[in-house]
C-alpha positions as CSV (number, residue, x, y, z in Angstrom):
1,X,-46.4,-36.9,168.2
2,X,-43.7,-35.6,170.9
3,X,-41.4,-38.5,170.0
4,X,-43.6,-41.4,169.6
5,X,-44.8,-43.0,166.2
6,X,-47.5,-41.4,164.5
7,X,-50.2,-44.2,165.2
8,X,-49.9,-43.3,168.8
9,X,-52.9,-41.2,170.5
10,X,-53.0,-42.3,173.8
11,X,-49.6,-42.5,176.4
12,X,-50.3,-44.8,179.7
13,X,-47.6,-44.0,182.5
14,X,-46.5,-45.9,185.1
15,X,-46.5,-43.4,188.5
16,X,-43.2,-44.7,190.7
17,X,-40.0,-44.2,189.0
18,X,-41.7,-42.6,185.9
19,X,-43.8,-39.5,186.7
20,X,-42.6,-39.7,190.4
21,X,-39.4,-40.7,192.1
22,X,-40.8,-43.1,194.7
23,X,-39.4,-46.0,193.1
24,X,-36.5,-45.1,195.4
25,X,-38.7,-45.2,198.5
26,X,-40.2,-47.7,198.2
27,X,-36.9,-50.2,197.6
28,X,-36.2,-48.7,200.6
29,X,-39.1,-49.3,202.3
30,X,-39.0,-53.5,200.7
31,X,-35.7,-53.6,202.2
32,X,-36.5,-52.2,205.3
33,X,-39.3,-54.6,205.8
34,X,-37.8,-57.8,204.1
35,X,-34.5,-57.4,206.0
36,X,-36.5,-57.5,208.7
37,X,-38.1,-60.4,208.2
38,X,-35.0,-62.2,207.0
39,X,-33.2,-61.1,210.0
40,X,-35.6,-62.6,212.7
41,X,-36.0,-65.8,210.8
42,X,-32.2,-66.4,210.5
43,X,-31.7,-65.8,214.2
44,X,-34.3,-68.0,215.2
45,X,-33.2,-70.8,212.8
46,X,-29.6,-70.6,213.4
47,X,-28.5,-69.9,209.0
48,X,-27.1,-67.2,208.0
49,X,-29.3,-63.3,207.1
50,X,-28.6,-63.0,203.2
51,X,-30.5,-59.4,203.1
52,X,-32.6,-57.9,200.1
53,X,-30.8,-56.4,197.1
54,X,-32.3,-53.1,196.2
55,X,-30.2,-53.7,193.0
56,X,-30.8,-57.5,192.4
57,X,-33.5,-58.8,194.2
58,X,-36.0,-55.2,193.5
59,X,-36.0,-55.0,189.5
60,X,-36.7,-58.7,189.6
61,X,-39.1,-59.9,191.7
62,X,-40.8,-56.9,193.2
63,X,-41.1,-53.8,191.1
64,X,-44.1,-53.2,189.5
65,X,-45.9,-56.0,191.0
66,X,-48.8,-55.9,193.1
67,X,-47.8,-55.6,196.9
68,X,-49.2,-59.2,197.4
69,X,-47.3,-60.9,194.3
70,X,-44.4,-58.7,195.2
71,X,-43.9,-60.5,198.7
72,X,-45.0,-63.9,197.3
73,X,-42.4,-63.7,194.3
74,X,-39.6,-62.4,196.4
75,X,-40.5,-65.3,199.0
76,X,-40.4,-67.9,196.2
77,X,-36.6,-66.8,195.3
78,X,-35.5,-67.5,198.9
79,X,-37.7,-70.8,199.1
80,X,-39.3,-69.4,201.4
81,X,-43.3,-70.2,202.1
82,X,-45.5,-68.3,204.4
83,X,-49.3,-69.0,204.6
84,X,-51.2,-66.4,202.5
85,X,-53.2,-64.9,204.7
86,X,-56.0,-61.8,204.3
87,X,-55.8,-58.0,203.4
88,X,-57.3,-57.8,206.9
89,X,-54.0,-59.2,208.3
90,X,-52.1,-56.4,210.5
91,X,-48.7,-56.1,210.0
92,X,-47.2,-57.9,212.6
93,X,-48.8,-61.4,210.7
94,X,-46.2,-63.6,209.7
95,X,-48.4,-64.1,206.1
96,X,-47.9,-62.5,202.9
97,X,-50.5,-60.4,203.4
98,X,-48.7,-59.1,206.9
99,X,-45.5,-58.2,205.6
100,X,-47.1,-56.5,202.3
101,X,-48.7,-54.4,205.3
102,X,-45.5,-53.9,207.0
103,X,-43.9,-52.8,204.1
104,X,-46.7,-50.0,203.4
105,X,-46.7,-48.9,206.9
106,X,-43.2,-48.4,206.3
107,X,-43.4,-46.2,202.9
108,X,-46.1,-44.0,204.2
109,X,-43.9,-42.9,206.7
110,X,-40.9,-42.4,204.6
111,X,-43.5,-40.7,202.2
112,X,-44.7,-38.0,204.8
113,X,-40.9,-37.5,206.2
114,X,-39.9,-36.9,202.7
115,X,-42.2,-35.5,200.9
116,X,-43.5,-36.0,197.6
117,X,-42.2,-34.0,194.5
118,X,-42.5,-35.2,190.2
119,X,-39.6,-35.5,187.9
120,X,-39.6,-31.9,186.2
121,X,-39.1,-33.4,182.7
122,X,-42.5,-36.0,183.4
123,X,-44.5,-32.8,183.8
124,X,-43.4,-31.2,180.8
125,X,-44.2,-34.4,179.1
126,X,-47.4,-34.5,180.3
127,X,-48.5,-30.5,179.9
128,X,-47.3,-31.0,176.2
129,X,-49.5,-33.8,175.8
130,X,-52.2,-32.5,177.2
131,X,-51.5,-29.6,175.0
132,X,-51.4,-31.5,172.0
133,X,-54.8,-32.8,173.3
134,X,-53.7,-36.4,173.4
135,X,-55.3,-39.0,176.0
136,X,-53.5,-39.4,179.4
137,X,-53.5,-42.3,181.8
138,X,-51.6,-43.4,185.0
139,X,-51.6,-47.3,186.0
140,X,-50.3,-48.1,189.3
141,X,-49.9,-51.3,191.3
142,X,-49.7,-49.0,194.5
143,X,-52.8,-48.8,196.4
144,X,-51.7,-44.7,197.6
145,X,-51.4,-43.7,193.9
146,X,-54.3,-41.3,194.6
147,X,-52.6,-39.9,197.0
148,X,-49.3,-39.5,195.5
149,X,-50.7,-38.2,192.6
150,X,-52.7,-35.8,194.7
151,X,-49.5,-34.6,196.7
152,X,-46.7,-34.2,193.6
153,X,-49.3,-32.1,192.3
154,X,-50.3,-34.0,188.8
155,X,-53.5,-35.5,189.6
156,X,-55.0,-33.3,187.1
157,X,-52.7,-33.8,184.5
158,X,-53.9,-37.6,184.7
159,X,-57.9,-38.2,183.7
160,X,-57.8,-41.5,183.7
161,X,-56.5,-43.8,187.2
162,X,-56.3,-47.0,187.1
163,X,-54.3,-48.4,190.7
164,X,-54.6,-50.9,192.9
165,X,-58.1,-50.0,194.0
166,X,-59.3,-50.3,190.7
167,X,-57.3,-53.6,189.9
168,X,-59.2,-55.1,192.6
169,X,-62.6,-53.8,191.9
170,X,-62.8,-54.9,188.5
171,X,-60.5,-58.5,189.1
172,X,-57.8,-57.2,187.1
173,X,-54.4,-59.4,187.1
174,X,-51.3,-57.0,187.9
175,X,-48.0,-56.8,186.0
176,X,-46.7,-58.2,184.1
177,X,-50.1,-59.0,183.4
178,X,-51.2,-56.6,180.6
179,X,-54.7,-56.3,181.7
180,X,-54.5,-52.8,184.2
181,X,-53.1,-51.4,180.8
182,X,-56.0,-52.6,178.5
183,X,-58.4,-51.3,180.8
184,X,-56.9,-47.8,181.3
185,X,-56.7,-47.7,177.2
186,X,-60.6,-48.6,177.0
187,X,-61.2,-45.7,179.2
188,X,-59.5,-43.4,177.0
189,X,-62.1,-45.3,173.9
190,X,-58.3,-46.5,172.5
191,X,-57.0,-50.0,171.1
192,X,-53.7,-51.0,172.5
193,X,-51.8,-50.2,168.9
194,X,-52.8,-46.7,169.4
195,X,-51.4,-46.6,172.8
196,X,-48.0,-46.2,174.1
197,X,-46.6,-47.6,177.5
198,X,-44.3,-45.7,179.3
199,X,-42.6,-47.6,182.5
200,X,-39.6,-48.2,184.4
201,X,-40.4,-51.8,185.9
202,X,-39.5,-55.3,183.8
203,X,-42.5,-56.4,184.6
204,X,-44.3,-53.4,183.2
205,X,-42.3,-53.2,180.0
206,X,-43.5,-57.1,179.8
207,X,-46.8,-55.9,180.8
208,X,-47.3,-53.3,177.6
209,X,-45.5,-56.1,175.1
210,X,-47.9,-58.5,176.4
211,X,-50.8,-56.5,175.4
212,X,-49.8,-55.6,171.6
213,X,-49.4,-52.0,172.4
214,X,-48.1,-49.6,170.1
215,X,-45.3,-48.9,171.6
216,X,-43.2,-49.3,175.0
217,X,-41.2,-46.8,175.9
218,X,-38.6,-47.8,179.2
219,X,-37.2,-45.1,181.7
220,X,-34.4,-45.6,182.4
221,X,-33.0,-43.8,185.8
222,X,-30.8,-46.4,187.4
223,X,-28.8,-47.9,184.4
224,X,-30.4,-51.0,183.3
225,X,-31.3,-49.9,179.7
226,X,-30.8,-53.2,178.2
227,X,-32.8,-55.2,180.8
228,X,-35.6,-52.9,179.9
229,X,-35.4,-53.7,176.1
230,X,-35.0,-57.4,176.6
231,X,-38.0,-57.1,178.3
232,X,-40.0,-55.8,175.6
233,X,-39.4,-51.9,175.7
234,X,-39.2,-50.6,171.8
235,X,-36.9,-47.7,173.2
236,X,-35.1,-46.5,176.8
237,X,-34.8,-42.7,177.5
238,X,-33.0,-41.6,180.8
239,X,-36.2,-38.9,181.4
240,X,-39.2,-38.4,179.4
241,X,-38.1,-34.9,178.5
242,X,-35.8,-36.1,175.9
243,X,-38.7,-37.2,173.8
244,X,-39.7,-33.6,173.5
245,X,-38.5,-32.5,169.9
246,X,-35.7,-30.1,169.6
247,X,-37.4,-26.6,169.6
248,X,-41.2,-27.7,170.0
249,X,-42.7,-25.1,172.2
250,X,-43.4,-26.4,175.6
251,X,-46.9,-25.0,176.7
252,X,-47.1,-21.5,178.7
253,X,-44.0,-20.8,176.9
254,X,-43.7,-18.9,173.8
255,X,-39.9,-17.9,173.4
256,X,-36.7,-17.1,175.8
257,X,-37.7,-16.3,178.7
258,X,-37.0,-17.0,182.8
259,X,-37.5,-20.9,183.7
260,X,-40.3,-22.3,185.6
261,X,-39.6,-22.9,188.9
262,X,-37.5,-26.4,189.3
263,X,-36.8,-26.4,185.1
264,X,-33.2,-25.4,184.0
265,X,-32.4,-21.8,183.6
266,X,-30.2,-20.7,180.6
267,X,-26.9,-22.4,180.3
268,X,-28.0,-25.2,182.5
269,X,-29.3,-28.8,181.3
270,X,-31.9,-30.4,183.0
271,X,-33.0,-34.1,183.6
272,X,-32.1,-36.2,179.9
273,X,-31.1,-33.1,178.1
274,X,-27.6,-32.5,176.7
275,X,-25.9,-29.3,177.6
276,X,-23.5,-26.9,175.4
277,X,-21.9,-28.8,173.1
278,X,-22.6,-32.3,174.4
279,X,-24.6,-34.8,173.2
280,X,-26.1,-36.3,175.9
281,X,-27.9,-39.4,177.1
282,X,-30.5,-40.5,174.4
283,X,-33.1,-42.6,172.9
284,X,-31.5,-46.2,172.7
285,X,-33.9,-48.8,170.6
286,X,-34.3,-52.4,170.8
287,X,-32.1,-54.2,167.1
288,X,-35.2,-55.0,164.5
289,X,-37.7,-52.2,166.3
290,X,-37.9,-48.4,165.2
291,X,-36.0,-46.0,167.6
292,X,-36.8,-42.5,168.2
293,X,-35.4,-39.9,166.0
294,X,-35.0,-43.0,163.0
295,X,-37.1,-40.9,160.7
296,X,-39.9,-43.5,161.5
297,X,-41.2,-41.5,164.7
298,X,-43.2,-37.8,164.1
């Protein structure tokens, strides 16, 4: 089915940096606040500001995390300890709940100067699933997934939701924590071999090997492809629309025609696809696991 193995009936997506690109924002918005942070307490003790690494310090200690575990992982790395605190805490605390409110004061901003768009090849993805009348979840550590959702314009290509709202309602660990991806497959009536994983984050690639699910597929938009399958990914793909087999009707679409607004028009490649006479980024597997297009995958 669309690239994946043939025991696969459900697909769970991560939201930032997979359907959406506000993995990008909110780096920006970590480094924003942590820089901050780092700043002020080097001045006042007299050492010297190292500031955040979107490139380093990001992928490992804060994406995909939960806000909270995001702040207190980062904090560990710098052997740095700040006193908990409560979600009640306004930004200005100096606790890790504080700054985790600092930093989302910070992305909502960015969020409404910027705007909110999804990755053209993630919604073809998705309206071929749907199409193919296969189960559809998002799982989110953000707590503005709704919202996001809502805004990009996909909410309803997504039945199932389970974000940081829901985490918290029902007690649910977060990445790399497989248990906000077990519950969004029991709402789709699914066991985790049936379901594939689909995220950008190391700890959400760690998240879906964790919970024996039946595949794990890592997007890769910022070039750490191998990271992703040491991590546990089964296969990396630069954008979701390269799982869509060559040919495969894409729905509303029944031959040549003029492109949808924001896909490719003739001539042109879009997001993952190969143009003229190229071949492209691909699917890249993980040495002893079945890649796509092996003759293993329908």
């Amino acid at each position: 089915m669309l690239g994946l193995p043939e025991q696969i009936k459900v697909c769970l997506f991560d939201l930032d940096g997979v359907l959406t690109p506000t993995a990008a924002v909110h780096a920006a918005a970590w480094k924003e606040m942590f820089d901050a942070f780092l700043e002020r307490r080097a001045r006042h003790a007299g050492g010297p500001f190292v500031p955040f690494s979107v490139r380093d310090d990001y992928p490992a200690y804060v994406d995909g995390r939960p806000r909270a575990d995001g702040v207190r992982s980062f904090l560990a790395s710098r052997h740095i300890e700040l006193p908990v605190g409560s979600p009640a805490d306004p930004p200005t605390a100096q606790t890790v709940h504080g700054l985790g409110k600092r930093k989302n004061e910070i992305l909502l901003a960015r969020l409404r100067a910027g705007g909110i768009t999804a990755y053209p090849g993630s919604v073809r993805y998705l309206r071929a699933l749907a199409a193919a009348g296969a189960g559809r979840a998002v799982v989110s550590s953000s707590a503005n997934c709704a919202q996001v959702l809502t805004a990009a314009g996909i909410d309803w290509l997504l039945p199932v939701r389970i974000d940081a709202a829901v985490a918290a309602r029902e007690h649910l660990a977060g990445k790399p924590a497989p248990d906000t991806y077990l519950a969004a497959a029991r709402e789709l009536r699914a066991e985790p071999r049936q379901a594939a994983v689909f995220e950008d984050a190391l700890a959400g690639v760690e998240a879906g090997r964790a919970g024996g699910f039946g595949f794990v597929v890592g997007v890769d938009r910022i070039g750490h492809a191998d990271a992703l399958l040491a991590h546990g990914a089964d296969i990396t793909v630069p954008d979701l629309a390269v799982l869509l087999e060559p040919g495969e009707p894409e729905p509303g679409k029944s031959g040549p025609g003029e492109p949808e607004p924001g896909e490719p028009g003739p001539g042109e490649s879009g997001p993952g696809e190969p143009g003229p006479g190229e071949s492209g980024p691909g699917k890249h597997g993980r040495a002893g696991r079945a890649a796509a297009g092996d003759g293993s995958l329908s």
